[in-house]
NUMAR-41462 format. One line per 2 residues: number of its first residue (from 1); their letters; for each residue x, y, z of C-alpha. Coordinates in pm, whole numbers, always signed. Layout:
NUM> A> X:Y:Z  ...
//
This chain:
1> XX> -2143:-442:-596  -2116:-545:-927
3> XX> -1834:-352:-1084  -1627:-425:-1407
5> XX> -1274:-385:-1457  -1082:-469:-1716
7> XX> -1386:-651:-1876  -1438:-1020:-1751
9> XX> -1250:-1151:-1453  -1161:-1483:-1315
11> XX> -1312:-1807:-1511  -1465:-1586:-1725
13> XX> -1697:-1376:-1468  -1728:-1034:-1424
15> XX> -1528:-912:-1186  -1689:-699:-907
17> XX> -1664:-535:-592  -1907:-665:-305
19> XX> -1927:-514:+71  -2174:-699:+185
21> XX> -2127:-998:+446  -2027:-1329:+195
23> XX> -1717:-1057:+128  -1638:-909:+401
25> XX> -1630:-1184:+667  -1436:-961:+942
27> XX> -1345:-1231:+1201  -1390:-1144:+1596
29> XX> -1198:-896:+1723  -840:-990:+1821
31> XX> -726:-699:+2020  -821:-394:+2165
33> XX> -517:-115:+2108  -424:+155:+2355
35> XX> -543:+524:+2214  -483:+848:+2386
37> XX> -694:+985:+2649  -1051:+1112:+2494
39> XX> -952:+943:+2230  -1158:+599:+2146
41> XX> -1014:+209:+2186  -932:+46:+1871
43> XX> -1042:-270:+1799  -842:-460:+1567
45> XX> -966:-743:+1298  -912:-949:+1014
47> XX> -1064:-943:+673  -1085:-1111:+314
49> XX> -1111:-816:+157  -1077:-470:+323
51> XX> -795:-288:+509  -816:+41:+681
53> XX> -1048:+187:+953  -1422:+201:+978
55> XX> -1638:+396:+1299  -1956:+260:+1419
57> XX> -2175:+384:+1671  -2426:+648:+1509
59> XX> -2619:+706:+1212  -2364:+899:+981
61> XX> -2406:+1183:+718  -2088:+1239:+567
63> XX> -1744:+1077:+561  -1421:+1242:+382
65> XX> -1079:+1164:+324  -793:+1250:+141
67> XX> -505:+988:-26  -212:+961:-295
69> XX> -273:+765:-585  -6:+448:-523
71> XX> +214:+298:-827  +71:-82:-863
73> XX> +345:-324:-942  +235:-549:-1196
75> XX> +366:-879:-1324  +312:-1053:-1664
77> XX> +69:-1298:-1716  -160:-1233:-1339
79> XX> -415:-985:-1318  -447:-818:-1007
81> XX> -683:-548:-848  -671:-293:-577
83> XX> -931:+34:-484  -923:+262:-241
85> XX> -1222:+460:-142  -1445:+649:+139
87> XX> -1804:+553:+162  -2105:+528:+448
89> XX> -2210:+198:+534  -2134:-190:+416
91> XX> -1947:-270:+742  -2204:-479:+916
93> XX> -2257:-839:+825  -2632:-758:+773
95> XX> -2584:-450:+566  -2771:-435:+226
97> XX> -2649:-79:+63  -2338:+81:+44
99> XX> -2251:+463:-67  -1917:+478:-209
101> XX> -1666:+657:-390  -1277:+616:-531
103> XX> -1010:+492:-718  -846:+185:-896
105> XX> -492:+68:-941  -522:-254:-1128
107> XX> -275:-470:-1340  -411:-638:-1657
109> XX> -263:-952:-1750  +14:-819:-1977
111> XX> +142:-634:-1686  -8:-293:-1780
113> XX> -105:-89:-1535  -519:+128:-1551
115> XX> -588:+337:-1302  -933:+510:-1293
117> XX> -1239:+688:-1033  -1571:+539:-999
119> XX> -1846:+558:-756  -2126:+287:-669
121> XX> -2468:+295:-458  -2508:-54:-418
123> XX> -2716:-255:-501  -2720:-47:-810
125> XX> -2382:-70:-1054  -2104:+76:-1034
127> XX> -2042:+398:-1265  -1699:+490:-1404
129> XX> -1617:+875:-1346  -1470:+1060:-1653
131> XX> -1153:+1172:-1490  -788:+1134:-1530
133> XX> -609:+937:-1252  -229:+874:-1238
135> XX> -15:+721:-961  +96:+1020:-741
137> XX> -207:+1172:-823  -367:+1357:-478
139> XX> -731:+1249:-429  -1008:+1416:-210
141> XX> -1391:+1257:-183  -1682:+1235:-1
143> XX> -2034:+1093:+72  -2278:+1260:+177
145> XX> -2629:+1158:+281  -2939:+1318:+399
147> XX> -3264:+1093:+359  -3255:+919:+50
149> XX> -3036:+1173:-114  -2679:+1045:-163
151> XX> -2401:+1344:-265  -2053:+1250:-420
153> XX> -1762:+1427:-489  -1419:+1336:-549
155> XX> -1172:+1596:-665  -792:+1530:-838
157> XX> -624:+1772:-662  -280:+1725:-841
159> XX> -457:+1787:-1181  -723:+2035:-1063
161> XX> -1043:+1866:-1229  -1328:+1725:-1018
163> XX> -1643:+1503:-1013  -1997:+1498:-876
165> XX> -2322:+1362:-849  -2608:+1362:-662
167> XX> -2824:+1046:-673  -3163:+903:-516
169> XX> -3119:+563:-277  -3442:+382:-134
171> XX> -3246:+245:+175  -2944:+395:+199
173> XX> -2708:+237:+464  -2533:+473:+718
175> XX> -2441:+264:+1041  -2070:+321:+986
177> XX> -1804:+523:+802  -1545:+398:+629
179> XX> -1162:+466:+490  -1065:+182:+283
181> XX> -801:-3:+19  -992:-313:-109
183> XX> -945:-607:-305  -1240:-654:-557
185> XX> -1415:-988:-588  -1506:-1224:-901
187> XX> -1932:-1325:-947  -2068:-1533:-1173
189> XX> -2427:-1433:-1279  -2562:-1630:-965
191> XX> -2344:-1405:-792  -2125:-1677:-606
193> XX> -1859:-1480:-554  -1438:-1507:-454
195> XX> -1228:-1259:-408  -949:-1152:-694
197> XX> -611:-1086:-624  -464:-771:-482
199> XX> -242:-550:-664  +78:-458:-516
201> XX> +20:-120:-439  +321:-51:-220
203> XX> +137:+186:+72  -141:+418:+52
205> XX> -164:+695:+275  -464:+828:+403
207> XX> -524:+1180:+546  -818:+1439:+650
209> XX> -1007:+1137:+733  -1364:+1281:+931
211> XX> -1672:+1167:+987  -2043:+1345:+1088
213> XX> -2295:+1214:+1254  -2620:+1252:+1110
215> XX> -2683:+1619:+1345  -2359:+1687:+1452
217> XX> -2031:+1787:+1361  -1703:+1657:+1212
219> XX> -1466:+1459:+1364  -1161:+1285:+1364
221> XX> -1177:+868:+1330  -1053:+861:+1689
223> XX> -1211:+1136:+1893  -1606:+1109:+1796
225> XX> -1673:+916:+2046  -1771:+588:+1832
227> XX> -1641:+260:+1793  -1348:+217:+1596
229> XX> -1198:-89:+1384  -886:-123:+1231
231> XX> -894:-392:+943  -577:-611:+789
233> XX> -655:-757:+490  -592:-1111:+432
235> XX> -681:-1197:+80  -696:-1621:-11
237> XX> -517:-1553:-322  -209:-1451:-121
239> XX> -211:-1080:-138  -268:-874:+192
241> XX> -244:-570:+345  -164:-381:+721
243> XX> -300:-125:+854  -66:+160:+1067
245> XX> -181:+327:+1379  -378:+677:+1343
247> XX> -141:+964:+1344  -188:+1159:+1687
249> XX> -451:+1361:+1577  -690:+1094:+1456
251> XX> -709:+1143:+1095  -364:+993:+887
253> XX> -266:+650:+880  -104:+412:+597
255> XX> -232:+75:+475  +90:-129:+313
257> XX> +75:-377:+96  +211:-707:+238
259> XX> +295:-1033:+7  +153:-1284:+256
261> XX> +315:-1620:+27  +640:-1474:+19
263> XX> +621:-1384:+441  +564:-1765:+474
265> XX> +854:-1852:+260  +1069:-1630:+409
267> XX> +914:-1781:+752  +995:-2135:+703
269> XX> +1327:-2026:+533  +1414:-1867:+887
271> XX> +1320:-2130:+1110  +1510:-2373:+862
273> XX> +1843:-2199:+913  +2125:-2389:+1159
275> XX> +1860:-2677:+1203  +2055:-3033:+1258
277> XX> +1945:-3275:+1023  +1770:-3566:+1259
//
């Protein structure tokens, strides 16, 4: 996905937001979690650029979700980039097309903060959405697909104004639904492309999160019966991000921000204390 920011991003590229596989790159599952009875097992992975939940296991026609607009922390002199969005497909390594829809929280190099909602159908661009966004701000969206018709809404509940569109895909992708905080990457025009760093975003919390399957009927990440993966977020750059348990009925949970450079230093800090010298 080939969305702008603040303009050009790192060595002079424009910075964008890709789901496909050279971004994604979710390593092998490392654990299977407990869940409650009826409720599915949780697999938990790693990856570059996403954190939050995605279900897998039918063809999907709508995904929604509900979250609070967090207050990026922004320091002088280092960009920084965070969005947080709901969307149908993109999780598989082969996937081609994504339908998705959300907000960003980025820091420009001055330290300012821009917040703003967009929504992209990759492969097209991405397309800005005319609406005020603020930290605090309660969101609601959706995507909704039915043949090659993709529907999107996202509504500022906080500020009572809303946004949507309805849009034509050729191959729209709906293997899996998704609940997501993301940090964006940077493409050249031969799109070889590296991820940007995330923005501090302190947590995000997540709520009303359902899913249908393409002839059925909502349902809670946990209890439709699909596959479910919970993503951390380890960016290169040194940002990263956890993901919490779901809430007991299968549709809150809370991705935090985590500083992975200053865990390490705090690490080896730790393990240096009331060492002998040899």
């Amino acid at each position: 996905m080939k969305r702008s920011d603040t303009g050009r991003g790192l060595a002079g590229s424009t910075v964008t937001r890709l789901r496909i596989r050279s971004v994604i790159s979710l390593a092998a599952a490392a654990a299977v979690l407990a869940a409650p009875s009826s409720a599915a097992a949780i697999t938990d992975s790693v990856s570059q650029n996403w954190a939050g939940y995605a279900v897998t296991g039918a063809h999907y026609g709508r995904v929604s979700g509900t979250w609070v607009v967090p207050a990026v922390r922004c320091t002088v002199g280092r960009k920084s980039y965070s969005g947080a969005w709901v969307g149908l497909g993109g999780f598989s390594s082969s996937s081609q097309a994504l339908e998705q829809i959300g907000t960003d929280q980025n820091c420009g190099k001055r330290g300012k903060t821009k917040y703003s909602a967009w929504y992209e159908l990759i492969p097209n661009d991405p397309v800005t959405v005319k609406m005020t966004v603020r930290p605090g701000d309660k969101i609601s969206a959706s995507v909704t697909v039915n043949g090659h018709t993709a529907k999107l809404h996202i509504k500022n509940r906080s500020r009572k104004t809303s946004f949507s569109a309805t849009k034509h895909m050729s191959s729209p992708d709906v293997s899996s639904a998704d609940w997501i905080m993301e940090a964006p990457s940077s493409c050249d025009f031969n799109n070889n492309c590296s991820t940007v760093r995330l923005a501090d975003f302190g947590t995000l919390p997540f709520a009303s999160a359902f899913a249908t399957a393409q002839g059925g009927r909502a349902h809670e990440i946990s209890k439709g019966g699909w596959s479910v993966t919970r993503m951390r977020l380890s960016d290169p750059g040194g940002g990263g991000a956890t993901t919490s348990g779901l809430s007991s009925n299968g549709t809150v949970f809370k991705i935090k921000y985590r500083d992975q450079a200053r865990s390490q230093r705090l690490s080896k800090a730790s393990h240096s204390v009331g060492r002998r010298p040899a």
